[in-house]
C-alpha positions in Angstrom: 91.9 -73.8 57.2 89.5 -72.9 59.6 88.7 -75.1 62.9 85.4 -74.9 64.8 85.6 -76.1 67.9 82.2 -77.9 69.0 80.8 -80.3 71.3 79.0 -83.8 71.4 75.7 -82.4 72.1 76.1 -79.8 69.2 78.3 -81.3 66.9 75.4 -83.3 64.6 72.9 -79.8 64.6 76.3 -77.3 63.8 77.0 -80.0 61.2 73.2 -79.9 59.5 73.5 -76.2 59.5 76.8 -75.6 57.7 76.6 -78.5 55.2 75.4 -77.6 52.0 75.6 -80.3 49.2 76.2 -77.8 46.6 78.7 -76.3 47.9 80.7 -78.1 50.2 82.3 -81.5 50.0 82.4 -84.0 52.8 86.2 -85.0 53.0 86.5 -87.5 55.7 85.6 -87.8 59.7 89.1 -88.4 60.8 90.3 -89.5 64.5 93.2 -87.6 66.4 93.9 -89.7 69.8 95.4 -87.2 72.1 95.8 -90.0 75.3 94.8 -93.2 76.3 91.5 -91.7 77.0 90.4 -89.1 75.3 90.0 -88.8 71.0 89.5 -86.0 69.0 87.0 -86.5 66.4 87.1 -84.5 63.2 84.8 -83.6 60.4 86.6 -82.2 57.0 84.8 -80.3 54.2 86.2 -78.2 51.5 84.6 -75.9 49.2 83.8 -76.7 45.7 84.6 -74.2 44.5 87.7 -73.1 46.2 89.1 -76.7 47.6 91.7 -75.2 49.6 89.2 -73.6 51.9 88.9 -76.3 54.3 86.8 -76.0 57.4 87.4 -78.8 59.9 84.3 -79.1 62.9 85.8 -81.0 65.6 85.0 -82.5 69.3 87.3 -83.7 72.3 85.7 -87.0 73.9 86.5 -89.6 75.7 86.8 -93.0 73.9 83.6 -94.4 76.2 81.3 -92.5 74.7 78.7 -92.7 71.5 79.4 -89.8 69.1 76.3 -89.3 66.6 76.2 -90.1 63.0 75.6 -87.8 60.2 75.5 -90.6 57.6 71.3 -89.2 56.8 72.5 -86.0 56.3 75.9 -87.2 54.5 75.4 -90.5 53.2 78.9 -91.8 52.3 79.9 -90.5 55.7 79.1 -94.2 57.0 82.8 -95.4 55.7 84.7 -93.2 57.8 82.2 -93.4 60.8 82.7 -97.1 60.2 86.8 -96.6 60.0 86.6 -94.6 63.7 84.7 -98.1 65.1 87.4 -100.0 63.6 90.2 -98.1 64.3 90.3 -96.2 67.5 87.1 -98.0 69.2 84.5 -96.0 69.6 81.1 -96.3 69.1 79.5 -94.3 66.0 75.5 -94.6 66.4 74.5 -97.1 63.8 77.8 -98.1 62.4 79.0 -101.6 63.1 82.4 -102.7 63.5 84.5 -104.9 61.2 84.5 -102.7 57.6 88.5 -102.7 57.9 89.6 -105.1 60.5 89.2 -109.0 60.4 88.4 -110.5 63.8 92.1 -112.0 64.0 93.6 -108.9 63.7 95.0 -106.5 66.0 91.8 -104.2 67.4 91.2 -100.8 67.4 95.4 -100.6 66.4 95.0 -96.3 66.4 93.5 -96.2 70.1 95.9 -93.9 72.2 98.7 -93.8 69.3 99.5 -90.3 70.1 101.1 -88.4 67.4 
């Protein structure tokens, strides 16, 4: 596995540039809280043709902030950008809340549950 370590402003444009359809497959965009206040976001590929090369891009935020979406470039990326809204609270840009969650139940349940 390899993990590239990026940041909010780059993320979406390092993204673009790596992802190629015929050759790599969009995993998931998975949440890691590491405190209260801060999240790490990841985004998982592996290779087509080799799935256990794995590359994993991935940023360190805080939970206040907007992280961009890459659902144009990766379409059925807007389920797991809409699973981070749900789950840990943070904004994705253009995915709404409330794809897992119903509004009586416990919000954003993942926010600060540290490993």
């Amino acid at each position: 596995m390899q993990k590239i370590q990026s940041s909010l402003e780059k993320i979406r444009e390092e993204i673009e540039g790596f992802y190629d359809q015929k050759s790599w497959h969009f995993l998931t965009l998975n949440g890691v809280a590491l405190s209260n206040e801060k999240l790490e976001v990841q985004w998982i590929f592996s290779k087509y043709a080799t799935p256990d090369e794995v590359v994993v891009y991935y940023i360190e935020v805080p939970y206040d902030v907007e992280i961009p979406s890459i659902a144009d470039i990766i379409p059925s990326a807007i389920i797991s950008q809409r699973e981070l809204v749900d789950m840990f609270g943070i904004a994705v840009e253009g995915s709404t809340k409330g794809l897992y969650l119903d509004e009586d139940s416990m919000q954003t349940p993942l926010k600060g549950c540290q490993i």
